[in-house]
VOZAVO-376513 format. One record per residue (C-alpha): z, y, x; residue in one letter. Coordinates in steps of 0.02 Angstrom, whole numbers, plus 32768, in hexadecimal, padded with zeros to 4 digits. Layout:
! residues N
ZYXA;...
//
This chain:
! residues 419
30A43C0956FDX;31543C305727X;314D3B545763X;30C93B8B57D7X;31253C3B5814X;31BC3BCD5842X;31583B4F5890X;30EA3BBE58EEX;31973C115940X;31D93B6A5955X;312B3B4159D0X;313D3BE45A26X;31FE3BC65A4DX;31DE3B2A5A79X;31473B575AEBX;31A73BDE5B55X;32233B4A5B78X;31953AE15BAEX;31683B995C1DX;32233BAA5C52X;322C3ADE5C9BX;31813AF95CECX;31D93B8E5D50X;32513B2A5DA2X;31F93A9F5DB0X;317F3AE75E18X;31E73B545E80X;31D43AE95EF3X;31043AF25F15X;31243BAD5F4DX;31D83B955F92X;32043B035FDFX;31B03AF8607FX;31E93BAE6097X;32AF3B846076X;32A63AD860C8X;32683B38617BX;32E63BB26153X;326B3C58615BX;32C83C9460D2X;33753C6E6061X;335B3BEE5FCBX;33A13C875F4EX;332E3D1A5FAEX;328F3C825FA2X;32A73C775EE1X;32A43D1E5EAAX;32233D565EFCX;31B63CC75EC9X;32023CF75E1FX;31C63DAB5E31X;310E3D6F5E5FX;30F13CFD5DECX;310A3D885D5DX;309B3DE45DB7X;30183D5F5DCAX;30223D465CFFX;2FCC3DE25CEEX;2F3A3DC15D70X;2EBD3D435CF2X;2EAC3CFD5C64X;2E413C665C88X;2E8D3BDA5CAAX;2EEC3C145BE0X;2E423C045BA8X;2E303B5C5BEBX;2EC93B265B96X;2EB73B755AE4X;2DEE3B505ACCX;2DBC3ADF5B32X;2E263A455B4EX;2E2A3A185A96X;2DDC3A4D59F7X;2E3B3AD8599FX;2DF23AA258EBX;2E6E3A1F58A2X;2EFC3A495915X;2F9E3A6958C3X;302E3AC1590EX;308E3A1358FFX;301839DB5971X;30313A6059FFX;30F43A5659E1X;30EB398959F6X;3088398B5AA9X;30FD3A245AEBX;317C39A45AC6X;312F391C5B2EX;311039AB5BB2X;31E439DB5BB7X;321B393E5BCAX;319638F95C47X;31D4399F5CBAX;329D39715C9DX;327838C25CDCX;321438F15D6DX;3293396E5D8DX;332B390B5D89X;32DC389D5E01X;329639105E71X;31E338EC5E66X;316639825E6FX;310139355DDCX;305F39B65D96X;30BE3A1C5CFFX;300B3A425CD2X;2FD939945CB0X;306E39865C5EX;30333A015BDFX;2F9339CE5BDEX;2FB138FF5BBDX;3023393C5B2BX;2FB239AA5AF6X;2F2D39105AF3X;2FA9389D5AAFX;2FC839045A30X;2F3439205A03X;2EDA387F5A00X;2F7C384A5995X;2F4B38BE5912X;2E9838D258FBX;2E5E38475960X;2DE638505A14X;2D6938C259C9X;2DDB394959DAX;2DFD39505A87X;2D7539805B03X;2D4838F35B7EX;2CDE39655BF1X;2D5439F35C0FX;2DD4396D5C29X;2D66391B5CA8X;2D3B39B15D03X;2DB93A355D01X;2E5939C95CF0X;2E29390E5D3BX;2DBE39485DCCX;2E1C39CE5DFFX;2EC939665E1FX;2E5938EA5E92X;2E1739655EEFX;2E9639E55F06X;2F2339995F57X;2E9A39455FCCX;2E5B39EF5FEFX;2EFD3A3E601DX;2F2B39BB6089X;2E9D39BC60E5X;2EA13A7060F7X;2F573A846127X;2F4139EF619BX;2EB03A4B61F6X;2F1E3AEF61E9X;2FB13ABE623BX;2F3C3A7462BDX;2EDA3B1C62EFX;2F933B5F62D1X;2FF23B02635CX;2F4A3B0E63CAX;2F4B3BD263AAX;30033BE463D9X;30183B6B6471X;301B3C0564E1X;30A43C6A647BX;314C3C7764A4X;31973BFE6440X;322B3C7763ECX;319C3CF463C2X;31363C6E6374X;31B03C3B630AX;31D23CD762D9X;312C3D1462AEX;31033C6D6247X;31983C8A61E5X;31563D4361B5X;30B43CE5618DX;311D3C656129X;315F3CFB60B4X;30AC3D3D6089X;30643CAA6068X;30EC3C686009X;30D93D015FA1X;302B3CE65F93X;305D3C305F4EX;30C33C875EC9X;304F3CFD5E9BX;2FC23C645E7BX;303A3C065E19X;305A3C9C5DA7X;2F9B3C9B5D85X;2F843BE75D5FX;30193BA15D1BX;305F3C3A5CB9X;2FB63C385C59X;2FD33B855C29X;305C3BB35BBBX;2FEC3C485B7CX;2F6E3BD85B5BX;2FCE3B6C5AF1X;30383C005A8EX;2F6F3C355A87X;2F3D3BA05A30X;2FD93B8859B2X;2FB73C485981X;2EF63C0B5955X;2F393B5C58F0X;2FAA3BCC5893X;2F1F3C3B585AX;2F753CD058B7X;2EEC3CF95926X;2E163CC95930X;2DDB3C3C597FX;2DB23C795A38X;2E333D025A50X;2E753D275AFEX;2F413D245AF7X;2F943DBD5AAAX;2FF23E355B1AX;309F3DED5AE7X;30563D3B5AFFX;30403D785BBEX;30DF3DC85BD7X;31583D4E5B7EX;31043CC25BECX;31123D125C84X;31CD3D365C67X;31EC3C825C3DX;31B43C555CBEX;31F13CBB5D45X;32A13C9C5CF6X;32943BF55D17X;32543C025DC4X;32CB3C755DF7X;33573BE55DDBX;32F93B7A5E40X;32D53AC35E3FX;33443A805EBFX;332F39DE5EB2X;326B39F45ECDX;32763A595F3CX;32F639F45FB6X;325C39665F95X;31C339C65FBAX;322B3A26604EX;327B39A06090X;324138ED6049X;318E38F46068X;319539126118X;31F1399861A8X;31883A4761ACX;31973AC5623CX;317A3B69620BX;30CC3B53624DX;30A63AC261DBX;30FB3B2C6149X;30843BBA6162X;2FEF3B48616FX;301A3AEF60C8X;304E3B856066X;2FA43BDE608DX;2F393B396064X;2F7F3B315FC7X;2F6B3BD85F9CX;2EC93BE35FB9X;2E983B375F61X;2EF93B885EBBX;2EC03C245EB2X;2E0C3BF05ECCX;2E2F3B6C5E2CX;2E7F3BF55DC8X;2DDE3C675DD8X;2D5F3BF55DB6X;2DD83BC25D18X;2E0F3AFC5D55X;2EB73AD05D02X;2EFC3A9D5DC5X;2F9D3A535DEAX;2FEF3AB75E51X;306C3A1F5E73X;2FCB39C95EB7X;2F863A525F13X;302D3A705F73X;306439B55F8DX;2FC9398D5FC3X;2FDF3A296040X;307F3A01607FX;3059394C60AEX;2FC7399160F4X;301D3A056176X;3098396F619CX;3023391361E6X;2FCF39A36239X;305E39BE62B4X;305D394A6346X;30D938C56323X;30EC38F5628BX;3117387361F7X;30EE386A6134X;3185380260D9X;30F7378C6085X;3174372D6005X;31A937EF5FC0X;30F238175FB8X;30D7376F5F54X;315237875ECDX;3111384C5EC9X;305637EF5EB8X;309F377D5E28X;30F138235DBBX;303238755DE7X;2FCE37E05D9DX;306237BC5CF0X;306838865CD1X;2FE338845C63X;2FFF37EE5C05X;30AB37EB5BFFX;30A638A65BB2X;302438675B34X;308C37D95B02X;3119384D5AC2X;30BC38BD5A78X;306938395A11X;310037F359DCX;313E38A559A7X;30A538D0595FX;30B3385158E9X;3160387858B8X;314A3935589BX;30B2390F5829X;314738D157BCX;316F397D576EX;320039FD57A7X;3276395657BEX;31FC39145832X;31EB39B758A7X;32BA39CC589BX;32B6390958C9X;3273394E5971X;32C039F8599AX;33643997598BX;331A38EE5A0BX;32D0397A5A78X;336F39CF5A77X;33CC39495AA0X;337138FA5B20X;336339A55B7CX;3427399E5B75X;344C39005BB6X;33E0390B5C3DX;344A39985C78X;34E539485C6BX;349638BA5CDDX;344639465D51X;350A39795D5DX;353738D65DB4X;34E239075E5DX;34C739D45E5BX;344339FD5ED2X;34463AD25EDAX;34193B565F4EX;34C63B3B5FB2X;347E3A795FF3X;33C23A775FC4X;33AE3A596094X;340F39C76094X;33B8393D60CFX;33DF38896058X;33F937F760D6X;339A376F6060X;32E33796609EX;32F937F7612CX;32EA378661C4X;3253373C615BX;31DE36F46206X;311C372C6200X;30A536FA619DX;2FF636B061B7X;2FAA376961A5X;302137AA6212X;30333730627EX;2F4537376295X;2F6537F062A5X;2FEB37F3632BX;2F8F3766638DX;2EEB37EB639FX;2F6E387063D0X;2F9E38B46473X;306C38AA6457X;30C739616474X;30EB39926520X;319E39476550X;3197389A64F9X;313038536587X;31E3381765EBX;321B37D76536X;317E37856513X;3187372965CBX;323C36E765A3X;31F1368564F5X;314C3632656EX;3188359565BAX;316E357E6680X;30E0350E66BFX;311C347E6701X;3166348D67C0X;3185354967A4X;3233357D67CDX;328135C76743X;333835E06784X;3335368F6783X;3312369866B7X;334C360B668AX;341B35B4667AX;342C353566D2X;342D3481666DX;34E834376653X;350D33BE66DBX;350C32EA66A7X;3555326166CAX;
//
């Protein structure tokens, strides 16, 4: 018993880390788009998304349901077997984050939590039809639905605007930036918080410390959603500077467009109990409202390698927590075996993190690899059905070549003279 009291703490630690590096890694859903248009401070942005997502902790309880009885089978899971796929979850979120891809922290979870599992009591004991329709569906569809929502958003939102005074435009969609970036917050708080609530949920059942089928206790609820406000309030930089500035260049227009898409796609998931990405919902959103602008341009080759993390999350997860899973079956040598490789993988990834610090004080700054990236195919078909934005028409006449005969002194150099 005392084995199991130790291990038991051990998972919960261990899971409010998990809760702490899913803060700051997804700072940036609610955040970034809000920080890169500069509506508000990178320090202001955090804490109040930090402040909303505690609140939004509070607001359900389903998507924790999903999580602790519904993904996998809670008879013949051990506590070793939760600890081994948080494991796999931590160190799939530290990679993603060192790198600066916006990669699902949920799936994360989730494909250790399947790894895990399947490691230990084989296939039977995860369940293929939740998995299919809360957790593999949903990541299809919602980034696809975002997009095409902000897209259409930021459409009706230039279209509704085109008669407003410019500096009052701006203005206003930066106010409307602010509330729906809070609104952002206060979804993630209700999804992803629970995740974590979920999981404490299910080690508490393994352990034989609650009944099969019990909602999360009250300090289940509150230490999550203090983990993992903490860690949004110190912000994921390096996500954010991706999602805000890699993906693709937002107006405060497009920002309000995306932020409001996304809300609405994860809020909808959280009450009807699907275990959405939020990373998905909002990536999908951004990119959406990038290409909803006139002119506007999606950085395709960042989107790929964002696409590649999406599509290795779940395996890649699983993989580790396999491995660990097999080692922490071992006895108490086999579960030290892997606080001390978790331990120290967490801390040298920091240490590399060090080499380039991305913070609050240069999160805007715009990397020159990537930048002058030229348009894509997508683009490229979208701009080619698009009226281009009053005052390019004299640029766009310089790039057209003459017909022949035409006269073209007056825009053009003369040629060199030759002999």
């Amino acid at each position: 018993m005392e084995h199991i009291t130790l291990l038991l703490a051990i998972v919960v630690v261990t899971a409010l880390v998990f809760d702490f590096t899913n803060g700051f890694h997804d700072t940036a859903n609610a955040m970034a788009t809000t920080i890169s248009t500069g509506a508000m401070k990178p320090k202001t942005a955090v804490a109040m998304s930090a402040v909303l997502n505690l609140v939004g902790a509070f607001l359900s309880v389903e998507v924790a349901k999903t999580i602790s009885s519904g993904l996998v089978n809670e008879d013949g899971i051990q506590p070793e077997v939760i600890f081994a796929a948080l494991v796999g979850a931590i160190l799939w979120n530290l990679l993603t984050w060192l790198v600066g891809l916006p990669s699902s922290s949920s799936h994360a979870l989730m494909g250790g939590l399947i790894g895990a599992t399947v490691a230990s009591v084989g296939t039977g004991g995860v369940n293929g039809g939740v998995v299919v329709t809360k957790v593999l569906i949903p990541a299809v569809a919602a980034p696809l639905v975002a997009g095409l929502a902000a897209m259409l958003a930021a459409r009706l939102t230039y279209k509704a605007g085109a008669n407003i005074d410019e500096k009052t435009g701006r203005k206003g969609y930066r106010a409307g930036q602010i509330a729906s970036a809070g609104l952002v917050s206060l979804a993630h708080g209700t999804n992803d918080a629970q995740k974590t609530m979920g999981i404490i949920t299910l080690a508490l059942v393994a352990a034989g410390a609650l009944a099969p089928g019990s909602n999360p206790p009250v300090w289940v609820i509150v230490s999550a959603g203090l983990a993992i406000a903490l860690g949004t309030y110190l912000g994921g930089w390096r996500i954010i500077r991706t999602m805000g500035k890699g993906l693709t260049d937002l107006q405060p227009q497009q920002g309000f467009a995306a932020q409001t898409s996304a809300a609405a796609v994860i809020l909808a998931s959280s009450n009807l109990g699907f275990s959405l990405s939020t990373t998905h919902s909002c990536s999908g959103a951004v990119m959406g409202a990038g290409l909803g602008r006139k002119g506007g341009v999606v950085r395709w080759s960042t989107a790929t390698r964002m696409f590649v993390a999406w599509g290795l999350t779940l395996p890649a997860a699983g993989l580790v927590a396999a491995g660990s899973e097999l080692v922490t079956r071992q006895g108490d040598w086999g579960v030290a075996a892997v606080v001390v490789f978790l331990i120290a993988s967490c801390t040298a990834i920091w240490f590399i993190s060090r080499r380039q610090v991305v913070d609050h004080t240069n999160v805007n700054d715009v990397d020159a690899e990537g930048t002058d990236e030229p348009a894509g195919v997508v683009t490229t078909a979208i701009a080619a059905v698009t009226p281009p934005p009053a005052g390019t028409v004299t640029d766009l006449k310089a790039t057209i070549p003459a017909p022949a005969g035409e006269d073209t002194a007056s825009t053009t150099p003369a040629p060199a003279a030759t002999v």
